[in-house]
ZAMARGU-4260 file (C-alpha; in steps of 0.2 Angstrom, whole numbers, plus 5000, padded with zeros to 4 digits):
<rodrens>
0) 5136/5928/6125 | 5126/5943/6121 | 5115/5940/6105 | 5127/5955/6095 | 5142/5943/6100
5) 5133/5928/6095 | 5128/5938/6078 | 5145/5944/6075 | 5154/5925/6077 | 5139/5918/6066
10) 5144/5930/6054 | 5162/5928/6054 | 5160/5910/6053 | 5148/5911/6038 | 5161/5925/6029
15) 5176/5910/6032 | 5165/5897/6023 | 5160/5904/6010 | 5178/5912/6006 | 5185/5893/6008
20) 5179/5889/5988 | 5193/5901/5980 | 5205/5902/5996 | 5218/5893/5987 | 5217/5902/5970
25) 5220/5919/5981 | 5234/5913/5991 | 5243/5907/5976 | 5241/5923/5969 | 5249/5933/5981
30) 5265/5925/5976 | 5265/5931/5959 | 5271/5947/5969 | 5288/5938/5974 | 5298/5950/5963
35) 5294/5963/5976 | 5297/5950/5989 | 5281/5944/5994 | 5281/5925/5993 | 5268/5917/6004
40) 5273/5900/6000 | 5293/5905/6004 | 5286/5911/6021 | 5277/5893/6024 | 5293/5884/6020
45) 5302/5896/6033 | 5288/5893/6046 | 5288/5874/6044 | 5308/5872/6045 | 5310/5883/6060
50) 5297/5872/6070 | 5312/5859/6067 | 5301/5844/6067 | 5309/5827/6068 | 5303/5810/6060
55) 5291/5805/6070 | 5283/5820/6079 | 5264/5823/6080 | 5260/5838/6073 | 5243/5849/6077
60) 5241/5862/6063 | 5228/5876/6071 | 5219/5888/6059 | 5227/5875/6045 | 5215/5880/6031
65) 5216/5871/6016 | 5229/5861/6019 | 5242/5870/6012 | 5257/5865/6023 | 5253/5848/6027
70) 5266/5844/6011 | 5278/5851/6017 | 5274/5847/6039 | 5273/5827/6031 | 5290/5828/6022
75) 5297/5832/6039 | 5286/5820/6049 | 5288/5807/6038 | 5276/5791/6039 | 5277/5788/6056
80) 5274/5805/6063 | 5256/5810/6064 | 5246/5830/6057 | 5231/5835/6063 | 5224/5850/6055
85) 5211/5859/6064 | 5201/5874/6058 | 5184/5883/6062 | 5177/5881/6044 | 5168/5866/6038
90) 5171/5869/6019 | 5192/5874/6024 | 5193/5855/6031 | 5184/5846/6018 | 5199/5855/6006
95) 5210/5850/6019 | 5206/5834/6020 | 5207/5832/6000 | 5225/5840/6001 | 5229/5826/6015
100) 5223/5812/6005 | 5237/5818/5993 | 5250/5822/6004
</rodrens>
């Protein structure tokens, strides 16, 4: 890796951290602009039904973020299937974590 690759990765890393604090708070604002049919949490829901999980499965969430489908990956999954979340920020997977601790 070249040391302008390696900056660039840094610097994407760092810019994905620091965002991690009010990630949530932004998502959720975007679906105030469902009247015009942008509903980020309606696409979710789509998303997790059409992985048609099954009580049971083990699920690997990559680039999960904050957390914000393990709700509704653990309804389908139930209490014997198993979610893994998996993200590149350190700050995205403590929140993750706290959102899985709910779940």
């Amino acid at each position: 890796m070249s040391q302008d690759e390696h900056y660039n990765s840094v610097r994407v890393k760092d810019t994905h951290c620091k965002r991690a604090a009010g990630y949530d708070t932004s998502v959720n604002r975007f679906d105030l602009f469902s009247g015009i049919g942008f509903k980020l949490s309606a696409w979710r829901k789509e998303a997790v039904s059409e992985l048609n999980l099954q009580k049971g499965d083990i699920v690997v969430d990559l680039g999960c973020g904050t957390g914000l489908t393990f709700s509704l990956i653990q309804k389908k999954i139930g209490p014997s299937g198993r979610l893994f979340g998996v993200d590149l920020s350190a700050e995205m997977r403590r929140r993750g974590l706290y959102i899985a601790i709910l779940v």
